[in-house]
GUMARTI-301400 format. One record per residue (C-alpha): x, y, z; residue in one letter. Coordinates in nm, 2 decimals, padded with zeros to 4 digits. Example, Ala and Ser with C-alpha at 12.3 -4.5 7.8 and 13.67 -1.06 7.14 Angstrom:
REM GUMARTI-301400
- east_north_up_type
- 01.23_-00.45_00.78_A
- 01.37_-00.11_00.71_S
This chain:
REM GUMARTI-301400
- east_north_up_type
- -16.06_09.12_04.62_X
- -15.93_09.30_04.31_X
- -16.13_09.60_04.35_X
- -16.04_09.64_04.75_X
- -15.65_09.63_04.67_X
- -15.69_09.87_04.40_X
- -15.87_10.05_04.58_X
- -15.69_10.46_04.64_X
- -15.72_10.46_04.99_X
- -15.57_10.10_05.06_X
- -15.30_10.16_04.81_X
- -15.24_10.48_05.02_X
- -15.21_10.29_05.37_X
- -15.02_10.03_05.20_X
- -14.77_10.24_05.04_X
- -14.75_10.46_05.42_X
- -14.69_10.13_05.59_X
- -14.40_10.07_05.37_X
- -14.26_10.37_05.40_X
- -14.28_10.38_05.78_X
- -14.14_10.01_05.77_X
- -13.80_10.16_05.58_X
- -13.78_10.48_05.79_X
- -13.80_10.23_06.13_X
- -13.54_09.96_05.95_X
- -13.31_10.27_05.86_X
- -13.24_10.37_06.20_X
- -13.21_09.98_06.32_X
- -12.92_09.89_06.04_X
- -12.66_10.11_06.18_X
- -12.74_10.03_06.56_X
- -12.70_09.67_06.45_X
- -12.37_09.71_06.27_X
- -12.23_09.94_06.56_X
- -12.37_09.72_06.86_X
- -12.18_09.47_06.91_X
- -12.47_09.24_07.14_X
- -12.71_09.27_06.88_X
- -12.45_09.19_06.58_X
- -12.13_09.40_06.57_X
- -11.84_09.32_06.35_X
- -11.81_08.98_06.39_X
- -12.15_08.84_06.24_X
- -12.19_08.80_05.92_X
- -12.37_09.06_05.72_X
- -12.71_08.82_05.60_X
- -12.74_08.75_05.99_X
- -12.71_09.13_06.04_X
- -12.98_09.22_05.80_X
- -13.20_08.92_05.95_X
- -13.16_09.07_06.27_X
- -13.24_09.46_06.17_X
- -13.58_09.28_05.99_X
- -13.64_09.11_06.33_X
- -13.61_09.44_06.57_X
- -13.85_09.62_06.27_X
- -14.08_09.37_06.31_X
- -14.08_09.43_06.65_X
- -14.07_09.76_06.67_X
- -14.30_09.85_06.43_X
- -14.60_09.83_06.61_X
- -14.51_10.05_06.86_X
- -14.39_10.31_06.57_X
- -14.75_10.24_06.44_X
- -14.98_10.38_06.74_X
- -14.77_10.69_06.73_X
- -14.99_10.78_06.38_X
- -14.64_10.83_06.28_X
- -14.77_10.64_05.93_X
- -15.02_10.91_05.91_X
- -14.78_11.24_05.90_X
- -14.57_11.13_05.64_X
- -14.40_11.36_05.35_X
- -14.55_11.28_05.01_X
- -14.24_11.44_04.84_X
- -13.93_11.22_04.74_X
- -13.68_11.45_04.87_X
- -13.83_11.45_05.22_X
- -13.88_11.08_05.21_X
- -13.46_11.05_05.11_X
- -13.39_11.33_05.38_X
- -13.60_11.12_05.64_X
- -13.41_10.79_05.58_X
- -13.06_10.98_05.60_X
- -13.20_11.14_05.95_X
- -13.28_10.81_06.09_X
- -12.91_10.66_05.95_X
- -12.76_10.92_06.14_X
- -12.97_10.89_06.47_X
- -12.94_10.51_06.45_X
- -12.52_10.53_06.38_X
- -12.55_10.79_06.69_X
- -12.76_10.53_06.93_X
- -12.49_10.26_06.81_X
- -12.15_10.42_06.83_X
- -12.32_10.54_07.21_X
- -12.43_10.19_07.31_X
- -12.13_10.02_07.21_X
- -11.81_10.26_07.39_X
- -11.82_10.08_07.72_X
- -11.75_09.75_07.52_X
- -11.46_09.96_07.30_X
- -11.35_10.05_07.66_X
- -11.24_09.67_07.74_X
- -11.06_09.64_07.41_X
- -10.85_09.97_07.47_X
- -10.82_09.79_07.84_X
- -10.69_09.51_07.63_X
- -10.43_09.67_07.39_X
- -10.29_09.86_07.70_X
- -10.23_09.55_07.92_X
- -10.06_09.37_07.62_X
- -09.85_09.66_07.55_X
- -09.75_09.67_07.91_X
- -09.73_09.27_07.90_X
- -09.46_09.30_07.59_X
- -09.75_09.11_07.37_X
- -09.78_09.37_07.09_X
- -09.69_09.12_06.83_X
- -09.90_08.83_06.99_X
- -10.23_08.90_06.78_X
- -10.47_08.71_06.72_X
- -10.64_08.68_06.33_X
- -11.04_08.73_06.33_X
- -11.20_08.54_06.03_X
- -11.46_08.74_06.06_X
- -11.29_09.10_06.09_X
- -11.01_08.97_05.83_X
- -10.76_09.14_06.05_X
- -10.51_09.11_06.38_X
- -10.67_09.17_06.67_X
- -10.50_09.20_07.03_X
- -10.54_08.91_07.20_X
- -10.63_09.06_07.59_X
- -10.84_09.30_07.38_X
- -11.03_09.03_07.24_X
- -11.07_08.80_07.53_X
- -11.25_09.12_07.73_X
- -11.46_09.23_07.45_X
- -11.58_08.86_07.41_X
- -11.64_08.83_07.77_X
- -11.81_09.19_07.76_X
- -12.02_09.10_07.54_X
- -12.16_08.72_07.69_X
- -12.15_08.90_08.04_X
- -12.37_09.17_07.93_X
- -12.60_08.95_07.75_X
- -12.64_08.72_08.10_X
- -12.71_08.99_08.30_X
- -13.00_09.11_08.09_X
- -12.85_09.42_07.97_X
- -12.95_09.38_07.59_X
- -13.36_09.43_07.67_X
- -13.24_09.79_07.87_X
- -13.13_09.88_07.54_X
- -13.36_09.72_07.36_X
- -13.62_09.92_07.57_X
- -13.45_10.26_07.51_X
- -13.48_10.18_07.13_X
- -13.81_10.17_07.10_X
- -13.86_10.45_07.31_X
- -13.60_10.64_07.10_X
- -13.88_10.65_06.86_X
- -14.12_10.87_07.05_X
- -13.88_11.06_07.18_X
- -13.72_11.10_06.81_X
- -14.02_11.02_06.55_X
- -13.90_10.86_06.21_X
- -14.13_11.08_06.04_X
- -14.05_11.45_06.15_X
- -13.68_11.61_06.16_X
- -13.59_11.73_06.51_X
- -13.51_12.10_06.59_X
- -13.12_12.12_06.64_X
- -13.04_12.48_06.63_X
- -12.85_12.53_06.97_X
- -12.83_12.13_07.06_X
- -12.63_12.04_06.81_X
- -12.34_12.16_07.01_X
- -12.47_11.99_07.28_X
- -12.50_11.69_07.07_X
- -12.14_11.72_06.94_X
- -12.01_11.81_07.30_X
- -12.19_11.47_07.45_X
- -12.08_11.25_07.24_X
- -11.69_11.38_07.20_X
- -11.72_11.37_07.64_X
- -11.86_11.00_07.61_X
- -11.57_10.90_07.40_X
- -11.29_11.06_07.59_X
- -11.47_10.86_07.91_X
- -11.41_10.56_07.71_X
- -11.09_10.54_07.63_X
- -11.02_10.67_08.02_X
- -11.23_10.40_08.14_X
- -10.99_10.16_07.95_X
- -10.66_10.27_08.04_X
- -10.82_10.23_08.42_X
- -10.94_09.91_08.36_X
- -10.60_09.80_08.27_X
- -10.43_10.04_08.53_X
- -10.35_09.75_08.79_X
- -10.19_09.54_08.57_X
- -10.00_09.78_08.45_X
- -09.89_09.88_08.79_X
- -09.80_09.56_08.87_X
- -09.55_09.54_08.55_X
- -09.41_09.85_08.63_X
- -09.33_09.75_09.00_X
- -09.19_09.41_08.85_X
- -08.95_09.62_08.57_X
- -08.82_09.81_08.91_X
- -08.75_09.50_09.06_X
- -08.58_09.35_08.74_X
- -08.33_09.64_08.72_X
- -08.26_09.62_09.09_X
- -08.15_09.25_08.97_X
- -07.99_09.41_08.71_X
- -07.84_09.65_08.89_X
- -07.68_09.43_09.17_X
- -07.61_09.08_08.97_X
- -07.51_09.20_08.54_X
- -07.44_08.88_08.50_X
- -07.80_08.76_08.49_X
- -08.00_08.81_08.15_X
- -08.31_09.01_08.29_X
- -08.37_09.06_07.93_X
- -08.49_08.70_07.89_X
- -08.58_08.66_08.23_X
- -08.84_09.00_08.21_X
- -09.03_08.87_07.90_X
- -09.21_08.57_08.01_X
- -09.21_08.71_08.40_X
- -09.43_08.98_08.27_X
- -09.61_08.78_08.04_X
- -09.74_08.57_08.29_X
- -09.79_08.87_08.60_X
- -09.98_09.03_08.35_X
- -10.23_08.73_08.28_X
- -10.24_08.65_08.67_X
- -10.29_08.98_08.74_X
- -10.60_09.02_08.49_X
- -10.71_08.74_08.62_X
- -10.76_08.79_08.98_X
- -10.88_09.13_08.92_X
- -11.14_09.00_08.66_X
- -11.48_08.99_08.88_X
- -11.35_09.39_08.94_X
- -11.35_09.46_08.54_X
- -11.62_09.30_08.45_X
- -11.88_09.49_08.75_X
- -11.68_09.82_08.67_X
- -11.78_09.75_08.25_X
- -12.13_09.61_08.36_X
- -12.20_09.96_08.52_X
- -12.09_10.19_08.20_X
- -12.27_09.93_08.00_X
- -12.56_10.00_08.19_X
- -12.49_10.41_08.23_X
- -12.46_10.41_07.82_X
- -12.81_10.29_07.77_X
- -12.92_10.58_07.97_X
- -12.69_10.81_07.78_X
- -12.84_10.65_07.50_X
- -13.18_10.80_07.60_X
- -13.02_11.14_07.71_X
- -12.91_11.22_07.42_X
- -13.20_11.15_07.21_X
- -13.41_11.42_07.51_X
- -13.16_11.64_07.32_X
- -13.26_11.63_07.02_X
């Protein structure tokens, strides 16, 4: 038993399957941190790590019948440069999976703007900050709804075939599609944020059409407050207001959700 461990050639495969085991783990840490289905923000960071071990162990095999173990760099500095690659590609797969969901919290902070709610927050134990409370509520629901619906094994799908399409153990060939690269990602997030502000559009609509209508008060009676009158009136138009439209936000998010796990796989055909 000895002599077979200490053996050249099965310290050689032993020390490959390592390697290619770190190289796969380094591109899952980032997607986990950034997405927030699979872990996000709000989990705690052991779970997190326990969760990038799970996907490695998962995706390894498939990483494994590539030969990618095989075609390894025997150098240090190439090994280093490899694991930075697959940080980046694995923060770019993440920040790209997880916009539709930073849609609903823009969505959020704009409808409790327009609601007057800005100093409503909410504290997150978790995120150790204030959080918007409308912003919250969607994200949450984002998040349970895409789950239901099967969305996470899409993704989960495009992962593992982000490694044959990208392998951990060879640097792509930028040149030219790096601007491409840049240009996708900076048009994804400017989609986002205008998918927010549309999600929250009728709501805010329907505040502006009841401010018109408390200055025509205003306007005709002085002697009524609207002040005091406006603040919970919008409060509570903007909640029923989100809440009839809901089934609409939720299909509209479920469809970019779904659309960003195929820009997930365009852009790593880019590279």
């Amino acid at each position: 038993m000895w002599e077979f461990l200490t053996d050249e050639g099965v310290q050689q495969g032993i020390n490959q399957m390592i390697v290619l085991a770190a190289l796969v783990t380094a591109r899952l840490v980032p997607v986990v941190y950034l997405v927030p289905y699979l872990g996000g923000q709000t989990v705690p960071q052991p779970v997190k790590m326990g969760i990038a071990m799970a996907l490695t162990v998962m995706v390894y095999p498939a990483v494994w019948e590539t030969g990618a173990a095989g075609a390894l760099p025997a150098g240090s500095l190439e090994l280093g440069a490899l694991v930075v690659k697959e940080l980046v590609v694995g923060l770019m797969l993440g920040f790209v999976a997880a916009l539709a969901f930073e849609a609903l919290r823009v969505a959020g902070q704009v409808i409790d703007g327009a609601r007057g709610q800005t100093m409503a927050t909410a504290f997150v134990p978790q995120l150790k900050t204030q959080t918007s409370v409308s912003a919250e509520f969607l994200y949450q629901l984002g998040v349970v709804m895409f789950l239901v619906t099967g969305g996470h094994r899409l993704f989960l799908t495009a992962l593992v075939k982000s490694y044959v399409i990208v392998p951990p153990q060879s640097f792509p060939e930028l040149g030219v599609k790096l601007e491409a690269i840049t240009f996708s990602i900076v048009r994804l997030t400017a989609d986002a944020i205008a998918l927010g502000v549309l999600l929250a559009f009728p709501v805010v609509a329907a505040i502006l059409l009841a401010n018109l209508m408390l200055a025509l008060i205003n306007k005709a009676a002085p002697q009524i407050n609207v002040f005091f009158l406006g603040m919970p009136l919008k409060a509570v138009l903007g909640v029923g207001v989100l809440l009839v439209g809901l089934q609409v936000v939720v299909d509209r998010f479920l469809e970019e959700a779904a659309l960003g796990v195929t820009h997930v796989m365009g852009l790593m055909e880019l590279m």
